[in-house]
MIDOSE-1310 file (N, C-alpha, C; in nm, 2 decimals, decimal comma, always signed):
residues 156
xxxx	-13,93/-8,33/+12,02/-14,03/-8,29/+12,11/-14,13/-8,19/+12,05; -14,23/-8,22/+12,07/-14,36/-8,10/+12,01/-14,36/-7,97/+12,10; -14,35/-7,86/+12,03/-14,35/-7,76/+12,08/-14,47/-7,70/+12,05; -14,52/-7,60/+12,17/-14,63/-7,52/+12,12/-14,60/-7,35/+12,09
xxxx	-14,67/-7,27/+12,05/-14,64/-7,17/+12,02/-14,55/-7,06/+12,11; -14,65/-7,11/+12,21/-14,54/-7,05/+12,35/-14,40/-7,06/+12,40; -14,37/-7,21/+12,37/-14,27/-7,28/+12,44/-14,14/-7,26/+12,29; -14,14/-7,22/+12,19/-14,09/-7,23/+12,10/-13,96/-7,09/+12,12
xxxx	-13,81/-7,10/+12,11/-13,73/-7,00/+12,13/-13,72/-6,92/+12,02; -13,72/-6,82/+12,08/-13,74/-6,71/+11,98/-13,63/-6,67/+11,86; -13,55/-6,78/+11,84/-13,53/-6,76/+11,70/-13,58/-6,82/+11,61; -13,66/-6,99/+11,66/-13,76/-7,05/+11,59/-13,86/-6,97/+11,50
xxxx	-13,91/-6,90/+11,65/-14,03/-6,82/+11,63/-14,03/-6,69/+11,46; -13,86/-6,64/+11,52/-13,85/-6,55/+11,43/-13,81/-6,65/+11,27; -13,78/-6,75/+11,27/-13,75/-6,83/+11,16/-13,88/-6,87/+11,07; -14,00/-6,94/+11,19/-14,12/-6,97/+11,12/-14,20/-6,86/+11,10
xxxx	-14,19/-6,76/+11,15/-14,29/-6,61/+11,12/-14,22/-6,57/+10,99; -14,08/-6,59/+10,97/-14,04/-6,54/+10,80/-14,07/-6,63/+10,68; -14,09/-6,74/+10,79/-14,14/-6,85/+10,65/-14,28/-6,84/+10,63; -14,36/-6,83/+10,74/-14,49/-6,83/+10,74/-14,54/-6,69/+10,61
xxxx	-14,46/-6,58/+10,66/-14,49/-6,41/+10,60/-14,47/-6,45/+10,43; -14,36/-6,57/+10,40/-14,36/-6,59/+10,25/-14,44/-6,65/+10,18; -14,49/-6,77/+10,28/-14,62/-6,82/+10,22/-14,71/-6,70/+10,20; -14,75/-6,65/+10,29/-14,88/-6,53/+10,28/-14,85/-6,43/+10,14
xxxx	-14,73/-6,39/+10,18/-14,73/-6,30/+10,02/-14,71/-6,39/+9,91; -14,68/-6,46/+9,89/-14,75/-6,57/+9,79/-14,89/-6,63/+9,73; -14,93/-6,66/+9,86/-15,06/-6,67/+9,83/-15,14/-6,53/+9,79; -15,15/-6,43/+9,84/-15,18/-6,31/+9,86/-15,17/-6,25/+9,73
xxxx	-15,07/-6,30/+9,66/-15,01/-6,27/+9,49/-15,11/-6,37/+9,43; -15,07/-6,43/+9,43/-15,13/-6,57/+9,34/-15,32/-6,56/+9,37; -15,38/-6,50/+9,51/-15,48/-6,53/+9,49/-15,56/-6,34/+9,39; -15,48/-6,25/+9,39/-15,51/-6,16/+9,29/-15,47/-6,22/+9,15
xxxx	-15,34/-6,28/+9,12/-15,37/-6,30/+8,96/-15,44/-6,40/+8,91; -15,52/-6,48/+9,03/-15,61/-6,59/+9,05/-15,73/-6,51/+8,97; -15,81/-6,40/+9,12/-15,89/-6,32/+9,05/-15,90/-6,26/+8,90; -15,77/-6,14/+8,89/-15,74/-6,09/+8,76/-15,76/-6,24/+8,63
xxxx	-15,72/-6,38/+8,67/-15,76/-6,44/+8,50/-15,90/-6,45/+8,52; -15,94/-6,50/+8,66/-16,13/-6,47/+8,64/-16,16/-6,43/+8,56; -16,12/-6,26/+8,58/-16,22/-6,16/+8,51/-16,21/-6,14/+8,37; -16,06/-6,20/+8,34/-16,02/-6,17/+8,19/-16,03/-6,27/+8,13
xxxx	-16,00/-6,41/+8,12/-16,03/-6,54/+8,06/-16,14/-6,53/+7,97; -16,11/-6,54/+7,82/-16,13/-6,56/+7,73/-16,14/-6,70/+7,62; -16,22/-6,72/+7,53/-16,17/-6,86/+7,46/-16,32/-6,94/+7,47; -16,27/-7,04/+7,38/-16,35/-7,19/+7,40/-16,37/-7,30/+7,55
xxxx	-16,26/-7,24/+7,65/-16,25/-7,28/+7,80/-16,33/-7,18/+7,89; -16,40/-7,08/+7,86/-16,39/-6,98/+7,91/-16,51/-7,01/+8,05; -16,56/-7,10/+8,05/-16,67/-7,16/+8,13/-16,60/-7,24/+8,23; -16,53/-7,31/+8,23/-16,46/-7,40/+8,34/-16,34/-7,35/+8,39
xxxx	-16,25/-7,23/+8,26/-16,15/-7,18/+8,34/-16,20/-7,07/+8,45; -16,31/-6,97/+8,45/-16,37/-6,91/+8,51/-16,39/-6,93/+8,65; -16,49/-7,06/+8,62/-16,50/-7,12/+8,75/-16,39/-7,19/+8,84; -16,24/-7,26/+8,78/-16,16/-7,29/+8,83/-16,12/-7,20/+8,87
xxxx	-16,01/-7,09/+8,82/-16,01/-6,92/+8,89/-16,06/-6,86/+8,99; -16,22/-6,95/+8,98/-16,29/-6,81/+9,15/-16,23/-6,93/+9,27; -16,21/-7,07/+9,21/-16,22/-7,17/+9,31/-16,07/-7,14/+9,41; -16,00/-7,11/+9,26/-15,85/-7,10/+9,32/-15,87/-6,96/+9,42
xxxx	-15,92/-6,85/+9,39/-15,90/-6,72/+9,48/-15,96/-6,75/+9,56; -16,06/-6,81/+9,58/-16,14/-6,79/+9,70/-16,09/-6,85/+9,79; -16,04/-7,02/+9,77/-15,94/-7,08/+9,84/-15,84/-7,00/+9,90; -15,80/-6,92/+9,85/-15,61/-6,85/+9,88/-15,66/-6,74/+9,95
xxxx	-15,78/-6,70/+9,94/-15,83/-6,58/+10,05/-15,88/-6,60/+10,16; -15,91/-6,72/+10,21/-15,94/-6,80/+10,35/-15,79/-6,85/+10,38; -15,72/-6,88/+10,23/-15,53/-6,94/+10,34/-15,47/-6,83/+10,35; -15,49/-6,70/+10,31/-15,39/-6,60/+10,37/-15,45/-6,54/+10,50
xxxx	-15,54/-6,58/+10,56/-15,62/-6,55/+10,69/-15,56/-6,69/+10,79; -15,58/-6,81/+10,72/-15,49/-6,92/+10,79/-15,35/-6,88/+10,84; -15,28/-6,84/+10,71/-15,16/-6,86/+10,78/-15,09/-6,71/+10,86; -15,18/-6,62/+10,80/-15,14/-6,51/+10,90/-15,17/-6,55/+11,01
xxxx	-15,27/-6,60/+11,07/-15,31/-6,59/+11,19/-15,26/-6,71/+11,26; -15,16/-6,79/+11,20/-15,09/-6,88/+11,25/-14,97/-6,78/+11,31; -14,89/-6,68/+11,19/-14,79/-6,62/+11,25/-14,82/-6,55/+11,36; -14,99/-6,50/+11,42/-14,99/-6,38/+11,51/-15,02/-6,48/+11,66
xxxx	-15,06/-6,64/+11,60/-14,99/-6,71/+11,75/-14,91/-6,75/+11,81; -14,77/-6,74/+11,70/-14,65/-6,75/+11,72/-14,59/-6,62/+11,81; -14,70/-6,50/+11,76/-14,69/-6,41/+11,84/-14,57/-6,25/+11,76; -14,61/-6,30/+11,60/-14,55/-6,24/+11,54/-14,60/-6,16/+11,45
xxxx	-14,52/-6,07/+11,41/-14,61/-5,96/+11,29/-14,61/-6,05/+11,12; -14,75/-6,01/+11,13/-14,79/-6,09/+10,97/-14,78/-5,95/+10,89; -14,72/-5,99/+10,80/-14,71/-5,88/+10,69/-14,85/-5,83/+10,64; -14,88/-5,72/+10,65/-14,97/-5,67/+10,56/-15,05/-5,57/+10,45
xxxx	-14,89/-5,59/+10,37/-14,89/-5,46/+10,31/-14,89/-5,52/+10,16; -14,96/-5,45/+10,06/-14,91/-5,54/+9,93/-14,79/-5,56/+9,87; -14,72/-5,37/+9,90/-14,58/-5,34/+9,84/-14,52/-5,42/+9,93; -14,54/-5,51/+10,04/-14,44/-5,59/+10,10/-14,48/-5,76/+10,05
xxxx	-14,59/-5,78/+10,03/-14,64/-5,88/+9,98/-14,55/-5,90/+9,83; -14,57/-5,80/+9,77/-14,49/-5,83/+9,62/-14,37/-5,82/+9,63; -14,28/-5,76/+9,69/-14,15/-5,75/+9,72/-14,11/-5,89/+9,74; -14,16/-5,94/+9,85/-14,11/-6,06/+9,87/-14,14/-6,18/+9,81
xxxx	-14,26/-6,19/+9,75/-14,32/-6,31/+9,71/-14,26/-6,37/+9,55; -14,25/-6,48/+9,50/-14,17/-6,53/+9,41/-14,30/-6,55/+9,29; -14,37/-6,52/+9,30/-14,48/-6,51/+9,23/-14,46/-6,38/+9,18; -14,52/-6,37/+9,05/-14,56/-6,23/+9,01/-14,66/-6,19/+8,97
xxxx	-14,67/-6,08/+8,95/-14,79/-6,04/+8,90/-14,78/-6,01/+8,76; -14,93/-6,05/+8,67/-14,86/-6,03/+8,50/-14,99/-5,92/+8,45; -14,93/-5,80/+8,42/-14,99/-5,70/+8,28/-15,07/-5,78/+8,21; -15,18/-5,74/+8,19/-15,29/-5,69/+8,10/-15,38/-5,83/+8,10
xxxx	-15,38/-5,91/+7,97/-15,50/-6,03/+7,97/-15,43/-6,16/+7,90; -15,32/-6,21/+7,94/-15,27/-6,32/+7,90/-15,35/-6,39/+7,79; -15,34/-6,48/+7,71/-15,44/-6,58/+7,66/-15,47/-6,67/+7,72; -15,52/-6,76/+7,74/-15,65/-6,84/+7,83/-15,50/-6,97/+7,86
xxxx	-15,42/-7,02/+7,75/-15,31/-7,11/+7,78/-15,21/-7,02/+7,86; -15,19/-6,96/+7,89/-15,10/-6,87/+7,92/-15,13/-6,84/+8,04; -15,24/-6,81/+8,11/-15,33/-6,80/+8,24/-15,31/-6,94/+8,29; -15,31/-7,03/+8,23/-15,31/-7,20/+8,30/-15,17/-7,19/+8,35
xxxx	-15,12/-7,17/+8,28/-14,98/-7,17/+8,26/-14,91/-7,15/+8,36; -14,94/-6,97/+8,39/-14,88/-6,93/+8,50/-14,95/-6,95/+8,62; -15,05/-6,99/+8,60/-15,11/-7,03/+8,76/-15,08/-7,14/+8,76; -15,07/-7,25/+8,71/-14,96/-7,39/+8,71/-14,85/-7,36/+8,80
xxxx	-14,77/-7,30/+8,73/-14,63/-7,20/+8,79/-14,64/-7,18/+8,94; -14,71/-7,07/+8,96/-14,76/-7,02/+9,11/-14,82/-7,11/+9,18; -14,88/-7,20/+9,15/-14,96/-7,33/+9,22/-14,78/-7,45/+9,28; -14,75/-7,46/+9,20/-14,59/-7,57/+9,21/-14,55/-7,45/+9,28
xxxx	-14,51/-7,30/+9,30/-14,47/-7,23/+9,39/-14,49/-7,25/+9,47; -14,63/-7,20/+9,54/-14,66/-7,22/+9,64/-14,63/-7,34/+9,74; -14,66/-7,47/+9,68/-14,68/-7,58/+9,74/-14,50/-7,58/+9,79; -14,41/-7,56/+9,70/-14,24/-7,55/+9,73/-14,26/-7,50/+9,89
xxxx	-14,28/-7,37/+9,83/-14,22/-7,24/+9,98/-14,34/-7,31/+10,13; -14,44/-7,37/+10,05/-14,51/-7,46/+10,24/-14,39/-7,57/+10,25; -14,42/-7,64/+10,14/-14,34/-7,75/+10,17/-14,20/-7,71/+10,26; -14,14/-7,58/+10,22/-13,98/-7,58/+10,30/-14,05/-7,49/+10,46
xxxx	-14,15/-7,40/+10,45/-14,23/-7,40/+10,60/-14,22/-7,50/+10,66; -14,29/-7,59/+10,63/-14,35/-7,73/+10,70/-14,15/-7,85/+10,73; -14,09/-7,80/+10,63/-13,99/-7,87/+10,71/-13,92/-7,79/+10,78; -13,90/-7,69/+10,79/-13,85/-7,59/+10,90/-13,92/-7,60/+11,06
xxxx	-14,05/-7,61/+11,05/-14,16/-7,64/+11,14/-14,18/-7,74/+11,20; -14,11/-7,84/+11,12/-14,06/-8,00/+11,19/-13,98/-7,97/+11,24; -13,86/-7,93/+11,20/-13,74/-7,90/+11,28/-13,69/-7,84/+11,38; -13,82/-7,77/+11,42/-13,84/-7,69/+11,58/-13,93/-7,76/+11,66
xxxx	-14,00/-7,86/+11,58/-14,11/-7,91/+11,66/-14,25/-7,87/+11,66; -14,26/-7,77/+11,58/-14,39/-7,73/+11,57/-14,49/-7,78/+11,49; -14,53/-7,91/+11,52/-14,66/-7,96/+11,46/-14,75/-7,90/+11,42; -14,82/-7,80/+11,49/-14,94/-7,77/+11,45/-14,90/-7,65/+11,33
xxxx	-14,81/-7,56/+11,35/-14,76/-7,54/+11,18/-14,68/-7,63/+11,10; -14,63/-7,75/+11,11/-14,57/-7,82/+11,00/-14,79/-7,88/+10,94; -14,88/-7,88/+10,99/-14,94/-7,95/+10,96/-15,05/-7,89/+10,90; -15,03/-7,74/+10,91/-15,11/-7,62/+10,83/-15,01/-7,61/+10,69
xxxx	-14,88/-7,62/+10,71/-14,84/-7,60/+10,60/-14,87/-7,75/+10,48; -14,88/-7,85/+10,55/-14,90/-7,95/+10,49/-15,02/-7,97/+10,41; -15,11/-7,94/+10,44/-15,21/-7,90/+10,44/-15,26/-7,81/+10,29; -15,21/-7,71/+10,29/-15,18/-7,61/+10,21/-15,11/-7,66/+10,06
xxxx	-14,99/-7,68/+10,15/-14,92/-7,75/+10,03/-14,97/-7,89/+9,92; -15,06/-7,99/+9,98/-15,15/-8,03/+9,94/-15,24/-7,99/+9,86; -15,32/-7,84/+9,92/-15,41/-7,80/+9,84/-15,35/-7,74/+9,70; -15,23/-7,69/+9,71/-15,12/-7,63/+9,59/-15,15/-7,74/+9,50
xxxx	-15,02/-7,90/+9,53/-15,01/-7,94/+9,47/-15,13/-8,00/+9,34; -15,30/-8,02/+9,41/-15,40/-8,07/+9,37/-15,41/-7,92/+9,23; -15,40/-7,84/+9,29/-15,48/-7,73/+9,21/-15,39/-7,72/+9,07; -15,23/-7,72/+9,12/-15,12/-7,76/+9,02/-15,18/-7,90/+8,95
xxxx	-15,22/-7,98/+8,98/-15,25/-8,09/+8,86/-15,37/-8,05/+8,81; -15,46/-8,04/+8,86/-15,62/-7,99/+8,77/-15,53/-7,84/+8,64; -15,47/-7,77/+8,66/-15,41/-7,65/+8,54/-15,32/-7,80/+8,47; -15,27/-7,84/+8,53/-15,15/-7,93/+8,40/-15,24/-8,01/+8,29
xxxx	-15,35/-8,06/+8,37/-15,48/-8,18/+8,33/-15,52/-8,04/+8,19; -15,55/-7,93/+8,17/-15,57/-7,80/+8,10/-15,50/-7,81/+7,98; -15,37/-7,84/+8,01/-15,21/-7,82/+7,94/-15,23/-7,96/+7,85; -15,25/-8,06/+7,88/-15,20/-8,19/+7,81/-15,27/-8,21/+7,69
């Protein structure tokens, strides 16, 4: 049965607001070391990795407004703190200016992350019935996976 935000019991609620809060500090990670290779990306790539980098942050800075504000119709607290953001998020953040392979690399990494932790959102989200977040996380996880092949397409 489809549930809406309202009608959802509140341990759902509290299950998808913790899943939802992981995506967000994930993306929220990933769209700073997104930025950070921007600015640092060096090399014979340095023209298309650039521009891949602002595409990837910009993207992740419109989905951490998505999915927070999916949690605050659930009617729950979105995290919004960085030290809570990095704490929890399985992404990390990397010191100084990687080399240009190394930037693909780990945003490859964080891109196949992210798309994971929606993907187990979005089936948590089925499993209460919540369509309209199984279908933001789908969504998302989509846009992960794509961004994860254009870095691999880099690699080969």
């Amino acid at each position: 049965m489809t549930q809406t935000a309202q009608s959802l019991s509140t341990d759902a609620t509290t299950q998808l607001a913790d899943a939802l809060n992981q995506c967000v500090a994930e993306t929220a990670v990933t769209t700073m070391l997104a930025q950070s290779f921007h600015w640092n990306v060096t090399g014979m790539a340095f023209g298309p990795l650039h521009d891949l980098f602002q595409k990837i942050y910009e993207d992740h800075f419109v989905a951490q407004d998505d999915l927070a504000e999916r949690i605050k119709a659930l009617d729950a607290h979105a995290e919004g703190t960085l030290a809570g953001m990095l704490k929890r998020s399985k992404v990390s953040e990397t010191e100084g200016a990687p080399a240009a392979e190394d930037m693909i690399r780990l945003m490859k990494e964080a891109q196949e992350t992210l798309a994971e932790t929606l993907a187990g959102a979005g089936e948590l989200a089925a499993q209460h019935g919540d369509t309209l977040t199984e279908d933001l996380c789908i969504a998302r996880g989509q846009t992960h996976e794509k961004f994860a092949w254009m870095l691999r397409s880099h690699l080969a």
